[in-house]
C-alpha positions in Angstrom: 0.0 0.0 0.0 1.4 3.4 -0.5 0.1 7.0 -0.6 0.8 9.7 -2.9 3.9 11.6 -2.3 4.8 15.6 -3.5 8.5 16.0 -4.6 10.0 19.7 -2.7 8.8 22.4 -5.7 5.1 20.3 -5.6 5.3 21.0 -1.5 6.2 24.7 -2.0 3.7 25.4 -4.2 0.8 23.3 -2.4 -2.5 25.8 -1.6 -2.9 24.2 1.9 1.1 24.6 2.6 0.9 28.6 1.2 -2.6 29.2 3.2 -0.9 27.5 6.8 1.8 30.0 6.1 4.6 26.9 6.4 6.9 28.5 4.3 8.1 32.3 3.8 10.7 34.3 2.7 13.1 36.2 5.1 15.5 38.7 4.0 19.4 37.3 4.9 21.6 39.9 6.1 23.5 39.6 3.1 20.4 41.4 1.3 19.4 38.7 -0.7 16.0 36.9 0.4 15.9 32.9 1.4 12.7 30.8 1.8 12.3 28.9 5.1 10.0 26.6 6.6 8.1 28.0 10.0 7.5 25.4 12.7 4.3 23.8 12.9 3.1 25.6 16.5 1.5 29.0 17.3 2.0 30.0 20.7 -1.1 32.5 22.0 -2.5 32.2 18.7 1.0 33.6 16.7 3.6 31.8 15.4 7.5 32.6 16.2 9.7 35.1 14.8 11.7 33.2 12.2 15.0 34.4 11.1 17.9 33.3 9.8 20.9 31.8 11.3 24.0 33.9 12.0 26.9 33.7 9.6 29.8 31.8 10.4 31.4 34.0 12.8 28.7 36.0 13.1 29.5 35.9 17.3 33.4 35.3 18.2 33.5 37.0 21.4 31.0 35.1 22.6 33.1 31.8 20.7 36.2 33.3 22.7 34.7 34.4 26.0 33.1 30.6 26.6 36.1 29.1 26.1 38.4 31.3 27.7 35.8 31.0 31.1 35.8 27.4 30.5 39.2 26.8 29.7 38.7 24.6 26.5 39.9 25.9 23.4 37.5 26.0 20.1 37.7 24.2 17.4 39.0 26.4 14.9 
């Protein structure tokens, strides 16, 4: 037995998919603008900022602080 299946472009471009709101476009810092998938929850009725991750990088005094507090070196 098997049930019908949607290859990825099919699932981005499914009505029920677009009217949930599943999947959006953010702008990356770099400018240019990325399509991501939201979580399936809603907390008080909204669903959760969605962004995207930092660049590589993106934090090294954190990286640096953490490891200098812990005393374990990063990889890297």
């Amino acid at each position: 037995m098997s049930a019908p299946w949607q290859a990825m472009p099919e699932v981005l471009d499914d009505p029920q998919v677009t009217a949930n709101g599943y999947v959006t476009d953010v702008e990356h810092p770099s400018g240019q603008d990325i399509t991501l998938v939201r979580a399936p929850v809603r907390f008080d009725g909204r669903q959760p900022e969605l962004r995207p991750a930092p660049e590589a990088a993106a934090h090294p005094k954190r990286c640096y602080w953490s490891s200098a507090t812990t005393g374990r070196k990063s990889a890297g």
